[in-house]
C-alpha positions as CSV (number, residue, x, y, z in Angstrom):
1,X,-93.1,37.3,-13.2
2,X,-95.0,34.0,-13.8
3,X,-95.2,31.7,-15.9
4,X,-98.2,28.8,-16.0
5,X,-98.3,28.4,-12.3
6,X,-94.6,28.7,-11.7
7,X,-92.2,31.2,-10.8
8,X,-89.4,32.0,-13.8
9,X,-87.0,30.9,-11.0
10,X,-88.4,27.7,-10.5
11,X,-88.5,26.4,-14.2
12,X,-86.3,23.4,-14.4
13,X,-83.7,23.6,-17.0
14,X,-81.1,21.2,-17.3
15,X,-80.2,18.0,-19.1
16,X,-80.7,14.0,-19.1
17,X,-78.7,10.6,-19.1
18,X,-79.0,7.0,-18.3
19,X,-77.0,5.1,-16.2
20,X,-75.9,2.5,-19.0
21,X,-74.8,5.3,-21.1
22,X,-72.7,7.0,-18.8
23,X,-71.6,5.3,-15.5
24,X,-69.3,2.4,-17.1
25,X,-67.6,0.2,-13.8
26,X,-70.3,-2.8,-14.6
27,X,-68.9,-4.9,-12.3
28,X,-67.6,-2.4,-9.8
29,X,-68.9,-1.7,-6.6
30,X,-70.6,-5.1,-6.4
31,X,-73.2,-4.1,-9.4
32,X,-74.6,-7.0,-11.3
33,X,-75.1,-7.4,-15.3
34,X,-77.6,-5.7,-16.4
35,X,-79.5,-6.1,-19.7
36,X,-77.5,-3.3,-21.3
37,X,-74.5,-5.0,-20.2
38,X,-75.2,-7.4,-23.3
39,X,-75.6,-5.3,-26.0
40,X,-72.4,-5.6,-28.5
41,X,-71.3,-3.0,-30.6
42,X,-72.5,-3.7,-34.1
43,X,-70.5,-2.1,-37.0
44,X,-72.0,0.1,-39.3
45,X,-71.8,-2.2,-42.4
46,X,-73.3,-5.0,-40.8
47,X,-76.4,-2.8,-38.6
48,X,-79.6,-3.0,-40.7
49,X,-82.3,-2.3,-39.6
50,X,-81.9,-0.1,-35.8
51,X,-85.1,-2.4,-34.1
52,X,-82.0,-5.4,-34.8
53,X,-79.5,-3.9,-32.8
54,X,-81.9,-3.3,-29.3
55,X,-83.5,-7.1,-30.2
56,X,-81.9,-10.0,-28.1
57,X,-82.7,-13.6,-28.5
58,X,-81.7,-16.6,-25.8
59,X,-78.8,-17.7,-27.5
60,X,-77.3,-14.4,-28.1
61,X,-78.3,-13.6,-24.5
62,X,-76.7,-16.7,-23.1
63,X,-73.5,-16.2,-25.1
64,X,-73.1,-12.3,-24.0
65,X,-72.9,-13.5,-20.5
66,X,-69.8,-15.3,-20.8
67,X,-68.3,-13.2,-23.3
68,X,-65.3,-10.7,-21.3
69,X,-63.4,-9.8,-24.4
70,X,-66.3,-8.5,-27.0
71,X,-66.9,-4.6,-27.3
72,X,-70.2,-3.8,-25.4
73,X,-69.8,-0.2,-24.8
74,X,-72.3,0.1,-22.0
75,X,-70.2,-1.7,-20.0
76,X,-67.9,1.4,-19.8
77,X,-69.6,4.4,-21.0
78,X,-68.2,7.6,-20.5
79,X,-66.7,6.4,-16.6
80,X,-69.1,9.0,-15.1
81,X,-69.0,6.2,-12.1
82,X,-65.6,8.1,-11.6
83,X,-65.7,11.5,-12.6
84,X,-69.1,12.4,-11.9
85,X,-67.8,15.5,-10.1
86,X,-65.7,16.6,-12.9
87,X,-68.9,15.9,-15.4
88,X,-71.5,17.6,-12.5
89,X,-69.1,20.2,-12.0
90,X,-69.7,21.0,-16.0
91,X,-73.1,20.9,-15.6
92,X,-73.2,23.3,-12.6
93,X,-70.7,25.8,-15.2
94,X,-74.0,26.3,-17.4
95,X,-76.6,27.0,-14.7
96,X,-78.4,23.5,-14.8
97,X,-81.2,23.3,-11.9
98,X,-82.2,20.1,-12.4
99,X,-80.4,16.4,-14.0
100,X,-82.5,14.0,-15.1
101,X,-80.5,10.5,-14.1
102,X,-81.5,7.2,-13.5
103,X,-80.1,4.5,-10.5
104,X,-79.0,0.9,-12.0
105,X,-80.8,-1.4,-10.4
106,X,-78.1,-3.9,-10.6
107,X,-76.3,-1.9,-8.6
108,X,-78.5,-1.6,-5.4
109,X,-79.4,-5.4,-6.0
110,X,-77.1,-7.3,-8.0
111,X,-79.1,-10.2,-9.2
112,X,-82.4,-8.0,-8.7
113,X,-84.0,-9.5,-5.8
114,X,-80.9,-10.0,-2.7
115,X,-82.2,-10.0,0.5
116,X,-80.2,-6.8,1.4
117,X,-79.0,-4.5,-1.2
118,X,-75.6,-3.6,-1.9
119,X,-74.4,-0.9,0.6
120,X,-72.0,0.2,-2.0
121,X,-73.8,1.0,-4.6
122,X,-76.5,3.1,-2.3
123,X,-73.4,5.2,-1.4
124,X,-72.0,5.9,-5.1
125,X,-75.8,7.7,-5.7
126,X,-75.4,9.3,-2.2
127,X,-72.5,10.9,-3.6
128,X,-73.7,11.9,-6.5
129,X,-76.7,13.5,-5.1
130,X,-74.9,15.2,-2.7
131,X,-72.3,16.8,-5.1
132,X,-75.8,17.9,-7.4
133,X,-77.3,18.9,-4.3
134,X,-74.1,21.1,-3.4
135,X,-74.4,23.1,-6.7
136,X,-78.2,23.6,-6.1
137,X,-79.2,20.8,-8.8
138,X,-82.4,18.8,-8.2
139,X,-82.2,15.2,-9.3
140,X,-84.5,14.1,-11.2
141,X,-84.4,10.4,-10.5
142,X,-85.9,7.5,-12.8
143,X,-86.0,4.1,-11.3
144,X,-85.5,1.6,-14.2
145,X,-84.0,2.8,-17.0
146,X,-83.6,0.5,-20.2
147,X,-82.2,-2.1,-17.8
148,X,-82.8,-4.8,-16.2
149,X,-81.0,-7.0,-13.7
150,X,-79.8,-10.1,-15.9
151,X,-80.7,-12.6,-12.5
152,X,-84.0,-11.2,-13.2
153,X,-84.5,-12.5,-16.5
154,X,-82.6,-15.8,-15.6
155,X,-85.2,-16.3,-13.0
156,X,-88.9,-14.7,-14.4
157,X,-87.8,-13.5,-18.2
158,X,-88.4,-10.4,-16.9
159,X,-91.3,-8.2,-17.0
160,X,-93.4,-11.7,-18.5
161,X,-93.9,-12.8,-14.0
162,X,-95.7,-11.2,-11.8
163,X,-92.9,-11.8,-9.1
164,X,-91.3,-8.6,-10.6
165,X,-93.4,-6.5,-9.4
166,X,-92.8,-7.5,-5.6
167,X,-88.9,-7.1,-6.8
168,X,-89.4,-3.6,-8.0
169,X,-91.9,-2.3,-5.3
170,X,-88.6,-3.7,-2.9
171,X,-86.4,-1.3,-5.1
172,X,-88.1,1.6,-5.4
173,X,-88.8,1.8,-1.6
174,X,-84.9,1.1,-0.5
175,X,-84.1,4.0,-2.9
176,X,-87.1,6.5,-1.1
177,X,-86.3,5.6,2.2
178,X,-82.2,5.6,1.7
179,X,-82.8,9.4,-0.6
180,X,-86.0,11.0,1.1
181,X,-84.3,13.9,2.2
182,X,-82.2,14.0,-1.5
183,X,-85.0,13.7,-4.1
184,X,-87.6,15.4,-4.7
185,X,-88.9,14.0,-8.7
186,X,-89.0,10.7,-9.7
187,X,-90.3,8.9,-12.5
188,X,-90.7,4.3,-12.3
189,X,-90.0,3.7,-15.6
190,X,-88.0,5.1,-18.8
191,X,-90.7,5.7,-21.8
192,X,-92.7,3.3,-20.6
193,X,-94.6,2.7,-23.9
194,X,-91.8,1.7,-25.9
195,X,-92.4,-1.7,-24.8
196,X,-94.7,-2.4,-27.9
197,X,-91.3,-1.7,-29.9
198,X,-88.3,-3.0,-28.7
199,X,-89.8,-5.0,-25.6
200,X,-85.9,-6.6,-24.7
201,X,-84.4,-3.1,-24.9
202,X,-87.6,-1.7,-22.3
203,X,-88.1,-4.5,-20.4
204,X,-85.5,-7.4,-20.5
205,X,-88.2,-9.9,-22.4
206,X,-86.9,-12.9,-24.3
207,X,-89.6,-13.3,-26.6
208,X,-88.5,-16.7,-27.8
209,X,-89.0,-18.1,-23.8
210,X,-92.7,-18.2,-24.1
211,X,-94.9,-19.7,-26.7
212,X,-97.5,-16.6,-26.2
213,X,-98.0,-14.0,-29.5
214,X,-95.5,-11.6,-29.2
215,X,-97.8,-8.4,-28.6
216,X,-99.8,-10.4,-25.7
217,X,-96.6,-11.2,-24.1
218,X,-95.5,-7.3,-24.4
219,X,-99.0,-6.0,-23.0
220,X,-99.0,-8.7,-20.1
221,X,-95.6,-7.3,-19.3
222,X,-96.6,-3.5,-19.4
223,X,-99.6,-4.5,-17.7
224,X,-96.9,-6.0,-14.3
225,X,-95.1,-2.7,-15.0
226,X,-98.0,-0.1,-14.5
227,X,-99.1,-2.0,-11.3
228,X,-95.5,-1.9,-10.2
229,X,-95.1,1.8,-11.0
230,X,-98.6,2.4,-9.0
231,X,-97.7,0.3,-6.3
232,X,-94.3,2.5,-6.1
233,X,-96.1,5.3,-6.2
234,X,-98.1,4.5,-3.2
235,X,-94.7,3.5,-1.4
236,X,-93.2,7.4,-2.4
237,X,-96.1,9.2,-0.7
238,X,-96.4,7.3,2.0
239,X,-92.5,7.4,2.7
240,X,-91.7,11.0,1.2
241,X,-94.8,13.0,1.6
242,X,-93.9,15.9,-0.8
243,X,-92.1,14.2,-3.6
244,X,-93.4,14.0,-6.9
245,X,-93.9,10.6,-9.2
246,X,-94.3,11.4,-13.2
247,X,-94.5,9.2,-15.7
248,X,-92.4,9.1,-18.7
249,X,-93.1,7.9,-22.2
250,X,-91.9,8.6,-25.9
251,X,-94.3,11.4,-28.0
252,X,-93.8,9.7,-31.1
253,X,-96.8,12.0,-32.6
254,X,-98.4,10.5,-35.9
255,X,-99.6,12.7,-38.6
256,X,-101.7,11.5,-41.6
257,X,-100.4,10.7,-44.7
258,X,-103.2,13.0,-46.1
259,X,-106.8,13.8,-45.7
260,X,-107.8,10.6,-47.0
261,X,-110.5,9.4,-44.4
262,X,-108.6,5.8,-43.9
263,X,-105.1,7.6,-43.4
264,X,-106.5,10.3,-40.7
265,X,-108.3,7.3,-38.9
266,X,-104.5,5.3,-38.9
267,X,-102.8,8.1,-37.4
268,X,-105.5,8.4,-34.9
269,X,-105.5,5.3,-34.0
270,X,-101.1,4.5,-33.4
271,X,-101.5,7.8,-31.5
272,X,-104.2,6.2,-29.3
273,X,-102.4,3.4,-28.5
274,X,-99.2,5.3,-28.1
275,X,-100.6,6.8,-25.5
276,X,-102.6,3.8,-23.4
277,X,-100.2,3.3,-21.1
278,X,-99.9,7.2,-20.1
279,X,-104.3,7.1,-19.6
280,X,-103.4,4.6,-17.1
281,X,-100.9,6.1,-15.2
282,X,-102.5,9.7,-15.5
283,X,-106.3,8.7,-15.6
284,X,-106.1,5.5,-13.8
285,X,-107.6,3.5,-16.1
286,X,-107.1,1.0,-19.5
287,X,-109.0,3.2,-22.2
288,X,-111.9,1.0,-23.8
289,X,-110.5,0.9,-27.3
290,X,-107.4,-1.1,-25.8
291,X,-109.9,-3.6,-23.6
292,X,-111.3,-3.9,-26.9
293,X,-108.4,-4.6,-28.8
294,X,-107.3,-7.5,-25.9
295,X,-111.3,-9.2,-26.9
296,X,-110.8,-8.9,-30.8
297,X,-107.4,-10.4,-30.7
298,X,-108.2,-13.3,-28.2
299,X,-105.3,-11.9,-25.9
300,X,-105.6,-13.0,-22.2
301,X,-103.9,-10.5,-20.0
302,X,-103.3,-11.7,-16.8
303,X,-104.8,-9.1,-14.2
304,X,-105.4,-9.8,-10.4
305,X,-108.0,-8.9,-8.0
306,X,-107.4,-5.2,-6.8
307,X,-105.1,-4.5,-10.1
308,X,-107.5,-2.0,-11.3
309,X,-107.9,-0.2,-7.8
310,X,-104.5,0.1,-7.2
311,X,-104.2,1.7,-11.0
312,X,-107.5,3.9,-9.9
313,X,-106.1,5.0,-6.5
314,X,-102.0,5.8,-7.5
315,X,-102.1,8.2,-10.3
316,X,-99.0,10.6,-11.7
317,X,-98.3,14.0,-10.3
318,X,-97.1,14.9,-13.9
319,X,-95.8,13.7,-16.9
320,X,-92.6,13.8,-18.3
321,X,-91.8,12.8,-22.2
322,X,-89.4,12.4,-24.6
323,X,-89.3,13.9,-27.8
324,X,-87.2,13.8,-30.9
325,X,-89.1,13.7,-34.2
326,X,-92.6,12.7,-35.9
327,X,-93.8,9.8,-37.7
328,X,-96.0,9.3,-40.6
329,X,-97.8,5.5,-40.4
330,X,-98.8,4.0,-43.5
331,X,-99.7,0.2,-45.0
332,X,-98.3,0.5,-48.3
333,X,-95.0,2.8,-48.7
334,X,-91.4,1.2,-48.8
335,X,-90.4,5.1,-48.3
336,X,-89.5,5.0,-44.6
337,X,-87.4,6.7,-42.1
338,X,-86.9,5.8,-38.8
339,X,-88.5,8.0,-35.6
340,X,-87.6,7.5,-31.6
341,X,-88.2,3.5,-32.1
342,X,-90.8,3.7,-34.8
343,X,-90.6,3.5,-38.4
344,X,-93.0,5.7,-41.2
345,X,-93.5,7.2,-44.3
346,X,-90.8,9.9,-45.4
347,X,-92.4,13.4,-44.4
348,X,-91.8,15.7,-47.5
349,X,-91.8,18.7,-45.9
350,X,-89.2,17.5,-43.1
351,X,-85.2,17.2,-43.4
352,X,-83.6,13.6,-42.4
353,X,-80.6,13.4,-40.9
354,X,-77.4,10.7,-41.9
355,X,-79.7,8.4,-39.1
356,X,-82.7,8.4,-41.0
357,X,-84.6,10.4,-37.8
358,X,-86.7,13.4,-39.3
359,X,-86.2,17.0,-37.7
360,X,-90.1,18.6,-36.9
361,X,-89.9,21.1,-33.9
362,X,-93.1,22.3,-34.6
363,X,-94.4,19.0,-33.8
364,X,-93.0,19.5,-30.3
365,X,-95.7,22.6,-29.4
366,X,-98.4,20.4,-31.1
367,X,-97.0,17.7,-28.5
368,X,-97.4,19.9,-25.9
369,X,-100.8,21.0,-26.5
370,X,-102.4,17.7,-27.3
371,X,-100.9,16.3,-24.2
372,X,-101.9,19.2,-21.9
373,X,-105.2,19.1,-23.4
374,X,-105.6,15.3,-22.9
375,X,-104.2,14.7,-19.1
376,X,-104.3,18.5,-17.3
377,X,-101.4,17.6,-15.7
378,X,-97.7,19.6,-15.8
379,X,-95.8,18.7,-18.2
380,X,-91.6,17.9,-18.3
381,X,-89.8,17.2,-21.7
382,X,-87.6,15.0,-20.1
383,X,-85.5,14.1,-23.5
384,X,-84.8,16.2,-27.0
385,X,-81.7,16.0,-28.8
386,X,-80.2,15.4,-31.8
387,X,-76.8,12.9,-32.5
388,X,-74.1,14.6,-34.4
389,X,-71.1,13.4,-35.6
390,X,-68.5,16.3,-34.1
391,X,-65.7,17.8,-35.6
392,X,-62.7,19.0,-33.5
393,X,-60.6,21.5,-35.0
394,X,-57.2,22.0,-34.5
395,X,-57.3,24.8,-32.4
396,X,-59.4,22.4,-30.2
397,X,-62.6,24.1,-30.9
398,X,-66.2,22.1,-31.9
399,X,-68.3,24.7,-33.7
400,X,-71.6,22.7,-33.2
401,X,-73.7,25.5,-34.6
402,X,-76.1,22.5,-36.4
403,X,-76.6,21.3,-32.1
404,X,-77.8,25.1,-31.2
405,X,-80.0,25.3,-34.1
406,X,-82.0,21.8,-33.3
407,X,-82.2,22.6,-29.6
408,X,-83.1,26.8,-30.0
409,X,-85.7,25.7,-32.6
410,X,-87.7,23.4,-30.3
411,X,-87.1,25.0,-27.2
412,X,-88.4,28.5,-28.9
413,X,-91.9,26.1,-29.8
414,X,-91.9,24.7,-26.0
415,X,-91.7,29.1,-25.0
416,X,-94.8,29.5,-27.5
417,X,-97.1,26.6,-25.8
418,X,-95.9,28.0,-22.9
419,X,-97.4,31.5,-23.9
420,X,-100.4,29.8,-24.9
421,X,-101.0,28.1,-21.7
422,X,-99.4,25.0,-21.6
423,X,-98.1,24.5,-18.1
424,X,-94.3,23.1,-18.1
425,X,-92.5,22.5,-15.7
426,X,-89.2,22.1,-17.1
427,X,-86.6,21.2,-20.4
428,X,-83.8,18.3,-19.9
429,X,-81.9,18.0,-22.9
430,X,-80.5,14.7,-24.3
431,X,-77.7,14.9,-23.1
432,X,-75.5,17.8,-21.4
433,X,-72.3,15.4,-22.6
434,X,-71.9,12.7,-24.7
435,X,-72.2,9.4,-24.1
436,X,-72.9,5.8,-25.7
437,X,-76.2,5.9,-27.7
438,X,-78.9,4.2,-26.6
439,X,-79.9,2.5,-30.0
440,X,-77.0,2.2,-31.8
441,X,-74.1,1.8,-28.9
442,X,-71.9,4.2,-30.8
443,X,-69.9,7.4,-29.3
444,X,-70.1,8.9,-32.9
445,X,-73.9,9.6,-32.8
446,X,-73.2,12.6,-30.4
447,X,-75.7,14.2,-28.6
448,X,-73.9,16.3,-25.5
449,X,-72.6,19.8,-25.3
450,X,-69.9,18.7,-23.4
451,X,-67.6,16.5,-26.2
452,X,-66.0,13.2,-24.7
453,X,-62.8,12.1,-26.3
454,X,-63.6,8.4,-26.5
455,X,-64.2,6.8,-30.1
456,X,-66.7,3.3,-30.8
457,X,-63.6,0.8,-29.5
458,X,-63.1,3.0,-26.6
459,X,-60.1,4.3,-27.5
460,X,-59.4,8.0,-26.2
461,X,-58.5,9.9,-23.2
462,X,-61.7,10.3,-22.4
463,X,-61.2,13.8,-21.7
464,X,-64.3,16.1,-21.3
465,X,-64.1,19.6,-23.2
466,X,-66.9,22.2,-24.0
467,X,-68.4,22.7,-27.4
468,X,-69.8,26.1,-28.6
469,X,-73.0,24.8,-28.0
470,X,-72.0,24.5,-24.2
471,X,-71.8,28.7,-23.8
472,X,-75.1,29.1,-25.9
473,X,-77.2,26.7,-23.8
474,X,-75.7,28.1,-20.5
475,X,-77.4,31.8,-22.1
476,X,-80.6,29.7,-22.2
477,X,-80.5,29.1,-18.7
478,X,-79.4,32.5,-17.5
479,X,-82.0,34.4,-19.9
480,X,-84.7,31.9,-19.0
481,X,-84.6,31.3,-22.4
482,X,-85.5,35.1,-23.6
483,X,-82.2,35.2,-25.4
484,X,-83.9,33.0,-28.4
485,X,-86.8,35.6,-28.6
């Protein structure tokens, strides 16, 4: 039987992390700081507002550098760095064919531009490829991942010079040349449009470094980012013909506040530039309204000769996304609730979790068919999840039957685009096992079917142990997902 193109078989179902949520060992094995490195746990009386937490300004930047004893809980995550065969064996135990995982840069080059890169660190991923590769699981491999060498931003503040991009381009090829014969799917950059949000947490930028309005410094930096990612792309097919480059970006999908005219032209347009960066990596080109938008607000974006052709010439092979809820954009409503980095009107006819993120898996298949419509390109949802706060119960057991409900809703929506032509080629959850959160750097906001007995200090044993949910997605996989029908 097929499906869109692809063989049942051959659908990619598995599950997704991040190197800063997982590996822990920040400075072992020669790795460097990373950005991530520097982000403190903030206690929930004291949070605010969640774009606060990612934010980083120079003084708070300079002063996480020295500081050894504060709790920064990406600095140890979950210790996959070593018991990733213990945590891949798990993942093996429910079928997965394909992990979705991401290298720390810092940990091939240190300070982010060495003249060699650090031997070590290629060998950790070499044994973590190979133990995936020994249970039949594709990696699924994204270059830069939320985080950024620290030298880096000592050096260029980041994505703001143009010398990155010669730094990554260096990067990305030791990692095809040293995996060609390990990876097949990669993807440059992790939601690559977030930039416009929280542009320290996607890009290492210290916005108080440059006197520049803060949205022209944020597009000048996406704008080194997509000619790195094209220039990398370039470098994978000449190096590994056969591998695939996708690119990756957050669906936050906007709906309307209503039919008014004005409020069906707003959504319109935060979807449109949601989605400029993915024209360029999949159409290989700015889109007009966004050239526009540079000429009405007097922003000069650096581009050089032969940018654009390079953008023309190196375009996707598909495109992954993330998606965890939908947003409702208004001007004049102090009723908000927070989305995957963006913030909007309370949707009436959607529940909100204690996180103030909205649950809307039909807006997944719309997702999907918007997308597919736009770009004609294969699809991936490369992250959906949900953080829970777990209960273990005495007898040991975690009866996460709210976990199977969020993931069988959207995944039954993904099987109906599917059905109505919407090619996919696969479903990584967020996450197979927990780990820190990404935005708020707490273990409590639990996402993984796989629970990790560590608490927000770190305390625990750390021991791994498999929630109900961990039996009912490993069904998913076996049934090719026919069980939820």
């Amino acid at each position: 039987m097929r499906r869109n193109g692809y063989e049942e078989k051959d659908f990619l179902w598995g599950g997704a992390c991040a190197a800063n949520q997982c590996e822990g060992a920040y400075l072992e094995g020669g790795k460097g700081l990373s950005t991530q490195d520097l982000i403190a746990y903030v206690p929930v009386e004291k949070r605010g507002h969640m774009f606060t937490i990612m934010s980083m300004d120079s003084e708070r930047f300079e002063a996480a550098k020295k500081d050894v004893e504060g709790n920064y809980p990406k600095r140890r995550g979950i210790d996959f760095y070593h018991r990733y065969r213990e945590d891949i064996a798990l993942l093996a135990e429910m079928g997965f064919k394909v992990f979705r995982m991401s290298v720390a840069w810092a940990r091939i080059f240190p300070n982010g531009d060495e003249r060699e890169p650090n031997e070590e660190g290629l060998r950790f991923y070499d044994a973590v490829f190979d133990e995936l590769l020994k249970y039949g699981i594709e990696p699924l491999v994204t270059i830069s991942h939320y985080e950024i060498p620290v030298g880096l931003v000592d050096k260029h503040n980041s994505w703001m010079s143009r010398e990155m991009i010669d730094a990554y381009v260096r990067y990305a090829t030791v990692l095809f040349e040293r995996y060609k014969g390990k990876v097949k799917y990669w993807m440059p950059f992790n939601e690559i449009n977030v930039i416009r949000f929280c542009p320290y947490t996607s890009a290492g930028i210290l916005l108080d470094r440059s006197e520049r309005p803060d949205e022209e410094m944020e597009y000048q930096a996406l704008h080194h980012q997509l000619v790195a990612a094209a220039r990398a792309t370039a470098k994978l097919r000449e190096i590994c013909p056969g591998a695939l480059m996708g690119a990756m970006m957050t669906r936050n999908l906007y709906y309307p506040e209503n039919c008014a005219p004005d409020n069906i032209l707003l959504a319109q347009t935060e979807n449109a530039y949601a989605l400029a960066p993915i024209d360029v990596e999949v159409r290989g080109r700015y889109p007009n309204r966004l050239l526009r938008y540079f000429e009405k607000m007097g922003y000069e974006i650096c581009m050089e000769a032969g940018d654009l052709d390079v953008l023309r010439e190196n375009t996707v092979d598909f495109l992954g996304f993330s998606y965890y809820s939908t947003s409702v954009p208004t001007n004049n409503s102090s009723d908000t609730v927070a989305g995957n980095m963006v913030v909007g009107k309370r949707n009436p006819y959607l529940p909100v979790n204690e996180w103030g993120v909205q649950c809307d898996s039909v807006g997944l298949r719309v997702s999907l068919h918007d997308l597919w419509d736009r770009y004609q390109v294969p699809l991936f949802i490369a992250e959906n999840g949900r953080g829970f706060v777990d209960t273990v119960g005495e007898d040991g057991r975690i009866e996460d039957d709210y976990r199977i409900d969020f993931l069988g809703s959207h995944i039954r929506q993904m099987l109906l685009a599917m059905e109505e032509g919407v090619e996919v080629m696969g479903y990584t959850c967020w996450s197979p096992i927990d780990m820190v959160s990404a935005s708020t750097s707490e273990m409590r906001k639990r996402y993984g079917m796989v629970y990790v007995d560590l608490d927000d200090e770190g305390a625990g044993s750390g021991r791994r142990s498999r929630k109900k949910s961990f039996a009912w997605y490993k069904e998913v996989i076996a049934t090719d997902g026919e069980c939820l029908k």
